[in-house]
C-alpha positions in Angstrom: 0.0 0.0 0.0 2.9 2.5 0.4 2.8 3.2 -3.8 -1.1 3.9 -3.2 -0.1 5.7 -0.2 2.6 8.5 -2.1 0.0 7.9 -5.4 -3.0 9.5 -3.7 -0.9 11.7 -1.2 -0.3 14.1 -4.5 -3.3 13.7 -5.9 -5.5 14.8 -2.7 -2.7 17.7 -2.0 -4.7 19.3 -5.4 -8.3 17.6 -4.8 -8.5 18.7 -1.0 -9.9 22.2 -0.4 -6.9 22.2 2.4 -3.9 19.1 2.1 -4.9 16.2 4.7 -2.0 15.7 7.0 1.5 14.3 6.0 0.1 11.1 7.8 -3.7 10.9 6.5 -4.1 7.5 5.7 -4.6 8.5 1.5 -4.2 4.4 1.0 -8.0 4.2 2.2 -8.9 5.0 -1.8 -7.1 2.0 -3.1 -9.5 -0.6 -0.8 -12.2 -2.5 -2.6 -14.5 -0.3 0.6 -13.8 2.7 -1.1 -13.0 1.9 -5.2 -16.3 4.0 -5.5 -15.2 7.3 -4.7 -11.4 6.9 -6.3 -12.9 5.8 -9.8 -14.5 8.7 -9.3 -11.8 11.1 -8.2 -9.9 9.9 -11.3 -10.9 12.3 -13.9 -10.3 15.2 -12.1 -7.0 17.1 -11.3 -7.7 20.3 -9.2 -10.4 21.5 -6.4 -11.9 23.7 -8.8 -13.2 20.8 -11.2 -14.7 18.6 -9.1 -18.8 18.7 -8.9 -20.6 20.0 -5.9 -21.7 16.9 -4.4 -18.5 15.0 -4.9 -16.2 17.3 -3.7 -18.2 17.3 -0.4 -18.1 13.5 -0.3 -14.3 13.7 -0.6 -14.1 16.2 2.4 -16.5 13.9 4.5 -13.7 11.2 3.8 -10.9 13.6 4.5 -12.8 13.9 8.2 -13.7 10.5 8.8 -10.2 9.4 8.5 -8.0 12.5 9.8 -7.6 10.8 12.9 -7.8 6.9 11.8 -4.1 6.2 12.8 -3.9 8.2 16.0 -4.9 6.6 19.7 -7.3 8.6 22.0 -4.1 10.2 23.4 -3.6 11.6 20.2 -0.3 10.1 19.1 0.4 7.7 15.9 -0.8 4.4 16.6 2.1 2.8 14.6 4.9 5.5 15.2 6.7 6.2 18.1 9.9 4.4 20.1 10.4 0.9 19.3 10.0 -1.6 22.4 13.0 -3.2 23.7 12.9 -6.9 23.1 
């Protein structure tokens, strides 16, 4: 998932109305759950071309997964120090 990862991280820094995170989870649009929206993402380049109703389906993803990676504590889920073992 990391080429789906750098893939959609460029395209939503032009398709967002404001860039998700460095860490927004942009690999969500290459699952089978969400093929829907990225087929239809795929003609469109910029902000400023997208219709209405999709653009606002794109932001409602941009919110629902802003935080997907992070604990209730607020910190990366996956980052952080490495346990000793």
């Amino acid at each position: 998932m990391q080429a789906a990862q750098r893939s959609w991280q460029l395209r939503l820094r032009t398709l967002c109305e404001a860039p998700p995170a460095p860490d927004f989870p942009c690999f969500l649009l290459a699952t089978p759950a969400l093929r829907g929206l990225a087929q239809r993402l795929a003609a469109y380049t910029h902000r400023r071309d997208l219709p209405t109703g999709l653009a606002d389906e794109l932001d409602r993803f941009v919110d629902a997964f802003a935080d997907y990676l992070r604990t209730a504590e607020g910190e990366d889920a996956f980052g952080g120090a490495r346990r000793a073992g």
